[in-house]
C-alpha positions in Angstrom: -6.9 9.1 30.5 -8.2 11.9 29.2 -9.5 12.1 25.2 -11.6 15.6 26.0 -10.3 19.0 26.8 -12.6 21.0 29.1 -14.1 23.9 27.8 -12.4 26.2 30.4 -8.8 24.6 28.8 -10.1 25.3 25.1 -11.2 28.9 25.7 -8.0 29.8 27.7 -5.6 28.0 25.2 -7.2 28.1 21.5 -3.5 26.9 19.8 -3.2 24.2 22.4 -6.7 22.7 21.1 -5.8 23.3 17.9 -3.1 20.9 18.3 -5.1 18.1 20.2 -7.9 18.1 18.1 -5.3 17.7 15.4 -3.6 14.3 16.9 -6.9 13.5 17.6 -8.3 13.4 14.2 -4.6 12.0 12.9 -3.5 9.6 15.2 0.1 9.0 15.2 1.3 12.7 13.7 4.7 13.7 13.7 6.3 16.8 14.7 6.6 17.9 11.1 3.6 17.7 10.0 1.9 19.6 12.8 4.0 22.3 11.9 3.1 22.2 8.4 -0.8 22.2 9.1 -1.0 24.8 11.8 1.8 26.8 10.9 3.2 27.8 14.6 6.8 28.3 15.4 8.8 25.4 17.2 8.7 27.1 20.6 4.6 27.5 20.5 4.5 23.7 19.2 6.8 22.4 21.7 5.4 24.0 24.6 2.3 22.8 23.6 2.7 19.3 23.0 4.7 19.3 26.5 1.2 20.5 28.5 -0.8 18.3 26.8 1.6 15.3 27.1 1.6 16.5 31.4 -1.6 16.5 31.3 -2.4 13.6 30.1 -4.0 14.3 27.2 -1.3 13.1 24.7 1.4 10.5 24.3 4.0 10.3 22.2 5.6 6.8 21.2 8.4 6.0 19.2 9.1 2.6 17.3 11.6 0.0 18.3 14.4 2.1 16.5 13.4 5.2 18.7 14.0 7.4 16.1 10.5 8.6 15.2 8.5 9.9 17.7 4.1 10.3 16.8 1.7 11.8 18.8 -1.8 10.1 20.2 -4.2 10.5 21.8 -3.9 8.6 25.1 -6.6 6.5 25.2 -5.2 4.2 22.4 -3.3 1.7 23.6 0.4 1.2 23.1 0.1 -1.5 20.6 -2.5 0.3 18.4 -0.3 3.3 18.4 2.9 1.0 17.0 0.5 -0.6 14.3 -0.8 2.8 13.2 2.8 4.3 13.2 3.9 1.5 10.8 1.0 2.1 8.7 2.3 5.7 7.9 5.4 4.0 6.8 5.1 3.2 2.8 7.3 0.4 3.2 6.4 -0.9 6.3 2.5 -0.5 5.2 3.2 -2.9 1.8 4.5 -5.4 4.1 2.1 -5.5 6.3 -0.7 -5.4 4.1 1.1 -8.1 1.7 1.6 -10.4 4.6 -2.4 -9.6 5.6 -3.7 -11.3 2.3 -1.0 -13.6 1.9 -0.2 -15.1 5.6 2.5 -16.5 5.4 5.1 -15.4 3.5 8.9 -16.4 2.9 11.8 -13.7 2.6 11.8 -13.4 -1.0 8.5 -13.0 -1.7 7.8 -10.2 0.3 10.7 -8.6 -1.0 9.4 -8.7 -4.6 6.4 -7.5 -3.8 7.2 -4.8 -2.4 10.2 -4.2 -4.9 12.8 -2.8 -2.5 16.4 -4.0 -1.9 17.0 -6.8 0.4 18.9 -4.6 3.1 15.4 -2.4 2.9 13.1 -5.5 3.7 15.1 -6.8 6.3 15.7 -3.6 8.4 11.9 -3.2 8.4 10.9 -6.5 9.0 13.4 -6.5 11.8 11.8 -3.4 13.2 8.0 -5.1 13.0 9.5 -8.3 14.8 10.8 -6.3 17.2 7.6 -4.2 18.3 5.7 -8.0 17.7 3.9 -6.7 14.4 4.8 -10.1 12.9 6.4 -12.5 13.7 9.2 -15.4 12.3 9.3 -18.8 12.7 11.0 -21.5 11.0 10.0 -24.4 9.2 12.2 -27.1 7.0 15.3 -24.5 6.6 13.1 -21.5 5.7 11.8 -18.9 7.1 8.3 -17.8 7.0 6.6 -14.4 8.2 3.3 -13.6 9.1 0.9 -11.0 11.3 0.9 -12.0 15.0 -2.7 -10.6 15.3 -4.5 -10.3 12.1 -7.6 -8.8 13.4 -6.1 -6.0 15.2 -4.2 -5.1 12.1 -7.6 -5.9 9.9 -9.2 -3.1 12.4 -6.6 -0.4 11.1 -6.6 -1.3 7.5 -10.2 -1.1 7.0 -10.9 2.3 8.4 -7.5 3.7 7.5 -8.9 7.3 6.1 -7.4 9.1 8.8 -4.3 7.0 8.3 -2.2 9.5 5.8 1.5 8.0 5.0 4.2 10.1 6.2 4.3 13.7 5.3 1.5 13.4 3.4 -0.1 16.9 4.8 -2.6 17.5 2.5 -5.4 18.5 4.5 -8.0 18.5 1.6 -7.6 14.6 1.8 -9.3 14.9 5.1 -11.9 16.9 6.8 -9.4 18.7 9.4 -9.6 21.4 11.0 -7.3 23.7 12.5 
């Protein structure tokens, strides 16, 4: 795996480094947003996220509904890449961080806490028991929730400055550059 770009790649390609230092310094970007900080077209984004992806410099994961894909760098693994794209979720984020300092948790009180609609709380506590975020089990005809591993969770949630929820571009928040 490759985290560094050789200096022969980022003199030939200044764009293309642009980009990876970009997903390096905010892990778990989407499409959208890289557009929105470095201002290139589609076609020069694409093309540049598909050599650094062949190269080995990127990967992109999506979530267990597949619908959102965020790019990495590819030396974080595959599990730390599904935590961190939750964490950019609003909803997904309460949850986990309400079930981190309360451990286990029934339905209903997650769901007030975060205040959203039951339909909402299910679908994305489905989605974190499907990529093992949390898990279920049952006890005396309830159910309870709670974080499968705590400490790699903790990990994110105390250095989560580079960590911006979803479309949240605002570059001033960190020190990027483009």
């Amino acid at each position: 795996m490759k985290t560094e770009m050789t200096l022969e790649n980022r003199t030939n390609n200044n764009g293309r480094y642009s980009i990876f230092r970009l997903i390096i310094q905010i892990p778990g970007i989407r499409y959208n947003d890289i557009a929105r900080i470095t201002k290139f077209n589609n076609g020069v984004i694409s093309h540049f996220l598909c050599v650094l992806k062949k190269n080995y410099y990127i990967k992109v994961v999506r979530c267990s509904n597949g619908n959102i894909a965020r790019y990495f760098s590819s030396s974080i693994s595959y599990e730390d890449c599904l935590i961190i794209g939750y964490l950019k979720n609003e909803t997904a984020r309460k949850i986990v961080l309400f079930l981190h300092y309360n451990s286990e948790s029934n339905f209903e009180k997650i769901r007030l806490n975060i205040n959203k609609a039951s339909s909402t709380t299910s679908w994305n506590l489905k989605r974190l028991i499907d990529d093992d975020i949390i898990v279920k089990s049952r006890a005396k005809n309830h159910q309870y929730y709670f974080i499968k591993n705590p400490s790699q969770v903790a990990k994110f949630l105390q250095n989560s400055t580079n960590l911006l929820l979803d479309g949240d571009t605002d570059v001033m928040k960190l020190s990027v550059t483009v």
